[in-house]
C-alpha positions as CSV (number, residue, x, y, z in Angstrom):
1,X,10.1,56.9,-53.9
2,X,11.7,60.6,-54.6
3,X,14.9,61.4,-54.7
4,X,15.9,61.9,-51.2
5,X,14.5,58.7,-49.7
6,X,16.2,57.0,-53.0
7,X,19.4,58.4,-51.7
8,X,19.2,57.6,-48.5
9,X,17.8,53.8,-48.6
10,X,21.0,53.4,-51.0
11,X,23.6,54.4,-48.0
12,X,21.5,52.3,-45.7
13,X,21.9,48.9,-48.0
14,X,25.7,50.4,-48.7
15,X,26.3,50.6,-44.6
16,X,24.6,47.2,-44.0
17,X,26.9,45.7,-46.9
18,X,30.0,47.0,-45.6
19,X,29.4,46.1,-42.2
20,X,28.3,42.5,-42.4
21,X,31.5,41.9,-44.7
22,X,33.6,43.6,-42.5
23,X,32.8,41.8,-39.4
24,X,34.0,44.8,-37.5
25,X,33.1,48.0,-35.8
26,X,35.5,50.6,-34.2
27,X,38.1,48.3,-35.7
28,X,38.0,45.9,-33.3
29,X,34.4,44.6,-32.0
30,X,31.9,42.6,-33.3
31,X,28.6,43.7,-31.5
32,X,27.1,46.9,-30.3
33,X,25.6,45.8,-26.3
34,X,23.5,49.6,-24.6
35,X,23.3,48.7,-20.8
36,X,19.9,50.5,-20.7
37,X,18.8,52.7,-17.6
38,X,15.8,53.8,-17.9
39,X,14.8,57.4,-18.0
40,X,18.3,58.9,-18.9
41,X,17.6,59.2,-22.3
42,X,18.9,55.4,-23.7
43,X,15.8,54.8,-25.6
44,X,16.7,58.0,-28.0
45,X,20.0,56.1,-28.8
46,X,18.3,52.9,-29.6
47,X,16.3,55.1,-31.6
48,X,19.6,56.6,-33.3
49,X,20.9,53.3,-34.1
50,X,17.8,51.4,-35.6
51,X,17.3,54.8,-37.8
52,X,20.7,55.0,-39.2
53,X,20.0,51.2,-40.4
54,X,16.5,52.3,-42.0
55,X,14.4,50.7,-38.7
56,X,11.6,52.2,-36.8
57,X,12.1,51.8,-32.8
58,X,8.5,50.2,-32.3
59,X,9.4,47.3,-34.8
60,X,11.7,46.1,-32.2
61,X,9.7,47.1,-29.3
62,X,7.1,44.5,-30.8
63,X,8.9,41.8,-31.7
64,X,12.4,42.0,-29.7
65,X,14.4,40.9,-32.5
66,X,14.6,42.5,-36.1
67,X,16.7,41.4,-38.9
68,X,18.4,43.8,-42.0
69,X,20.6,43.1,-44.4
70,X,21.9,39.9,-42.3
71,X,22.6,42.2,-39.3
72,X,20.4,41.5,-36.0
73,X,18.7,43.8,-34.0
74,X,17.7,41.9,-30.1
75,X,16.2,44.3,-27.3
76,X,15.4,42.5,-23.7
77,X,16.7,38.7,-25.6
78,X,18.9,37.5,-22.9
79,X,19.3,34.0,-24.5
80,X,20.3,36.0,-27.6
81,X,22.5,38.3,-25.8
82,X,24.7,36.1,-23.9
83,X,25.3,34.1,-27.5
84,X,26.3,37.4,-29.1
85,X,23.7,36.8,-31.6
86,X,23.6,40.6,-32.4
87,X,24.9,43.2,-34.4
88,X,23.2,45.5,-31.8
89,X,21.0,44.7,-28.4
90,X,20.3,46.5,-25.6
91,X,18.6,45.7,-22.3
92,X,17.4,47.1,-18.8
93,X,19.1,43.6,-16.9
94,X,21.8,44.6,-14.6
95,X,25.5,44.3,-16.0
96,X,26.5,42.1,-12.9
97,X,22.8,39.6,-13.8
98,X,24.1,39.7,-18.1
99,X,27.2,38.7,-19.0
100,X,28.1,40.3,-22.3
101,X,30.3,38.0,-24.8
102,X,34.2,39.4,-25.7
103,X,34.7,41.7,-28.8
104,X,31.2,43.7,-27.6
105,X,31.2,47.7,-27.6
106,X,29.4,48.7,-24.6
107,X,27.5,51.6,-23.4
108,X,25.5,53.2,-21.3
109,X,23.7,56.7,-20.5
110,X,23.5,58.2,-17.2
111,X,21.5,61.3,-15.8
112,X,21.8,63.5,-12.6
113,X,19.9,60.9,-10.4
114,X,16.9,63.5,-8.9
115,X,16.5,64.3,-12.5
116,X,16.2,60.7,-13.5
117,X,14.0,59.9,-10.6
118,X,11.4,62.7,-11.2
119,X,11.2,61.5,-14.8
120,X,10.2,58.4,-13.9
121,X,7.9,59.9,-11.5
122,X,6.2,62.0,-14.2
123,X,5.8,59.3,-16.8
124,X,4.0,57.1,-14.6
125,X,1.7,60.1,-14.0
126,X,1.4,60.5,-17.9
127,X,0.6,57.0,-18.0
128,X,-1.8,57.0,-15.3
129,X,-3.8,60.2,-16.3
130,X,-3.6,60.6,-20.3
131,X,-5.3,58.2,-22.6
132,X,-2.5,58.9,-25.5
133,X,0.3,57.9,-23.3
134,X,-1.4,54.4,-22.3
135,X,-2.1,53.4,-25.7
136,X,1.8,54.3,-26.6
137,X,2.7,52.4,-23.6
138,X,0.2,49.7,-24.3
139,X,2.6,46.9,-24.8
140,X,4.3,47.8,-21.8
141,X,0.9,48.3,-19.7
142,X,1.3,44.8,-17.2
143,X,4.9,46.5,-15.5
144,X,3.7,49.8,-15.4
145,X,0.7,49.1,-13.8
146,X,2.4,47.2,-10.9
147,X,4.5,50.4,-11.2
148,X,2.1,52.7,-10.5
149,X,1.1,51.6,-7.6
150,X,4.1,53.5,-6.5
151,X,2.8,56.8,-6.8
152,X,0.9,57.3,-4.1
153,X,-0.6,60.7,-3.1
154,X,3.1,63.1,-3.8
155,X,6.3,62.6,-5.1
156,X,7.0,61.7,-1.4
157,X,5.0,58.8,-1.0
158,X,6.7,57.9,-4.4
159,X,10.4,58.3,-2.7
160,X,9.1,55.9,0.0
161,X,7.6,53.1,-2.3
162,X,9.8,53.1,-5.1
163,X,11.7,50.1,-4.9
164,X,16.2,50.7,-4.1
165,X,17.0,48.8,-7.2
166,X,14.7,50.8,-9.0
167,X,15.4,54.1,-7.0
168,X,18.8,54.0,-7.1
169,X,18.9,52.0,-10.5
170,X,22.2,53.8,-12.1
171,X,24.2,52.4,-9.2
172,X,22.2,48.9,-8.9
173,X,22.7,48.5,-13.0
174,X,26.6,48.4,-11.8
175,X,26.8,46.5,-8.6
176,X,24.4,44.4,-7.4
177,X,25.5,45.4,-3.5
178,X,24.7,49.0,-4.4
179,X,28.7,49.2,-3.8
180,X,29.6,52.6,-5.4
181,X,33.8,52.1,-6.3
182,X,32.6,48.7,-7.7
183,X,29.5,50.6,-9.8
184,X,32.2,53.1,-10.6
185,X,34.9,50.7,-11.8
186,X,32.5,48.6,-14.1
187,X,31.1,51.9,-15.7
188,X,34.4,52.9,-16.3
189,X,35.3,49.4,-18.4
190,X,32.7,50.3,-20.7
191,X,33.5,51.5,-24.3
192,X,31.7,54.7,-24.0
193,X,29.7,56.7,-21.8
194,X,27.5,59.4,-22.4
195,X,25.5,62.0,-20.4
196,X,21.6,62.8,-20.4
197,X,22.9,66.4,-20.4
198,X,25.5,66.5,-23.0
199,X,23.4,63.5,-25.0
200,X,23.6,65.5,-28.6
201,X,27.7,66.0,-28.2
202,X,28.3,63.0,-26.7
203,X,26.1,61.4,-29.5
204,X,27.7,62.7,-32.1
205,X,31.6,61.4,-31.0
206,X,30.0,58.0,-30.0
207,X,28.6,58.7,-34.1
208,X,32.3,58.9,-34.9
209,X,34.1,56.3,-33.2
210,X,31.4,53.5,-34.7
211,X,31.5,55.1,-38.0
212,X,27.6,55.0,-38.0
213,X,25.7,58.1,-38.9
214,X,23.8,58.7,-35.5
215,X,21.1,61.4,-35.3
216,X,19.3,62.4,-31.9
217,X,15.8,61.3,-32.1
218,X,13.8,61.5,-29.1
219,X,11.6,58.7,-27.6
220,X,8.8,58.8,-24.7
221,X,9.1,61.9,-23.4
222,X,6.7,62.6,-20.7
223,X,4.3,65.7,-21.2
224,X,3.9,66.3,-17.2
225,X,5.5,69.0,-15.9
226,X,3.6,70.0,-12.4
227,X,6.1,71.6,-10.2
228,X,7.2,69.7,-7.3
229,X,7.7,70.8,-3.7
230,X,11.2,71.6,-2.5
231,X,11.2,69.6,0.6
232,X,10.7,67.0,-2.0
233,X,13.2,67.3,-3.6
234,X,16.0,67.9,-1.2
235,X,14.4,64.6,0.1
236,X,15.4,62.7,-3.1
237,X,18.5,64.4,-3.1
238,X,19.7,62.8,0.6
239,X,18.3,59.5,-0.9
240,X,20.2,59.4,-4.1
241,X,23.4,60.9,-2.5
242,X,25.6,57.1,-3.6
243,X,24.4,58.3,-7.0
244,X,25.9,61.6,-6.9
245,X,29.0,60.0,-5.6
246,X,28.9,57.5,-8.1
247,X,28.7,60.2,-10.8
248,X,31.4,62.4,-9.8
249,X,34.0,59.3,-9.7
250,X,32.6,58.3,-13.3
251,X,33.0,61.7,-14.9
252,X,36.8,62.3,-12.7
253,X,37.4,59.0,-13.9
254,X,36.6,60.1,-17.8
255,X,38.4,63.1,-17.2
256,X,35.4,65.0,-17.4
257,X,34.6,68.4,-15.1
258,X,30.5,68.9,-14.4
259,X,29.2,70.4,-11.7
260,X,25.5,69.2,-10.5
């Protein structure tokens, strides 16, 4: 082992220490819960996480629970996660389907919904077309395939089939009515929330407040890039409209001034 990996593998076994005897985070929480949406960038901050504790994302991909220095590690346990049996979890269930236990520090990652939407779009293509991307997907391989049936011939037909809860899964995460003030409301009772498109910022206060050296790693990103056509894309862009909605109340909620 040289120097550097010395170095560091002592601050991980110091951070571990400290925070099982501590019993706290942020001063007041016991547990670290990610609502996950897929394709706004949450994966990268599981990433962050595991790697600040010495822990490579596909161990817990494989295995859905990981343990270090008597702190757990759960992705997609529910059992697990309504007990609080975590230091931190994260899942894809909706927050109004997984009640999360007291004293938990939640958040969440959110993405300007066409942008979201055509990155799901192009990683199923990724999936579907390279041989790299279905071996790095291959525990994951039984969904996506039922997911790809989506596709279709365009982007269109991909609009058309994709399921609302999965289309519009920022708001459905938040309201199982698709309501957007009751989305909005449960969003803003979360502990933090951070943007797809100020992710490294927003990263490094969330870094702060837990007092847990977080670094951005990207995770899964898709290597398709065909252009799409406009009509398209205004297309998504009448269909995701709640989203947009949603959004704007989130970030007016937070204070926050963005312009999509």
């Amino acid at each position: 082992m040289n120097l550097i990996s010395s170095v560091r593998s002592q601050a991980v076994a110091a951070r571990l220490q400290y925070l099982s005897l501590r019993g706290r985070i942020a001063g007041e929480y016991r547990r670290i819960y990610h609502y996950h949406v897929r394709k706004t960038g949450g994966t990268s901050l599981n990433s962050a996480v595991l790697s600040a504790f010495g822990l490579d994302f596909s161990s817990l991909e494989r295995c859905k629970r990981v343990r270090r220095g008597g702190l757990a590690f759960v992705q997609h346990n529910r059992p697990l996660i309504k007990k609080g049996k975590f230091f931190f979890a994260s899942s894809h269930a909706a927050a109004h389907a997984l009640r999360v236990p007291a004293e938990t520090f939640t958040v969440t990652v959110l993405r300007n919904p066409v942008d979201r939407v055509v990155s799901h779009y192009r990683y199923l293509l990724s999936v579907r077309t390279d041989a790299q991307a279905r071996e790095r997907e291959r525990p994951f391989m039984k969904a996506l395939e039922r997911e790809m049936h989506w596709l279709g011939e365009s982007f269109a037909d991909f609009l058309d089939r994709m399921p609302r809860e999965h289309l519009l899964r920022q708001l459905f995460m938040f309201s199982a009515n698709y309501d957007i003030q009751e989305a909005t409301e449960r969003i803003l009772t979360c502990s933090a929330v951070c943007f797809t498109e100020t992710f490294n910022e927003d990263l490094r206060v969330l870094s702060r407040r837990l007092e847990i050296p977080l670094k951005v790693r990207h995770e899964r990103r898709s290597v398709t890039r065909l252009p799409l056509p406009e009509r398209d894309m205004r297309l998504a862009r009448e269909l995701l409209e709640s989203e947009f909605t949603m959004l704007e109340r989130v970030r007016k909620g937070l204070g926050i001034v963005y312009h999509y």
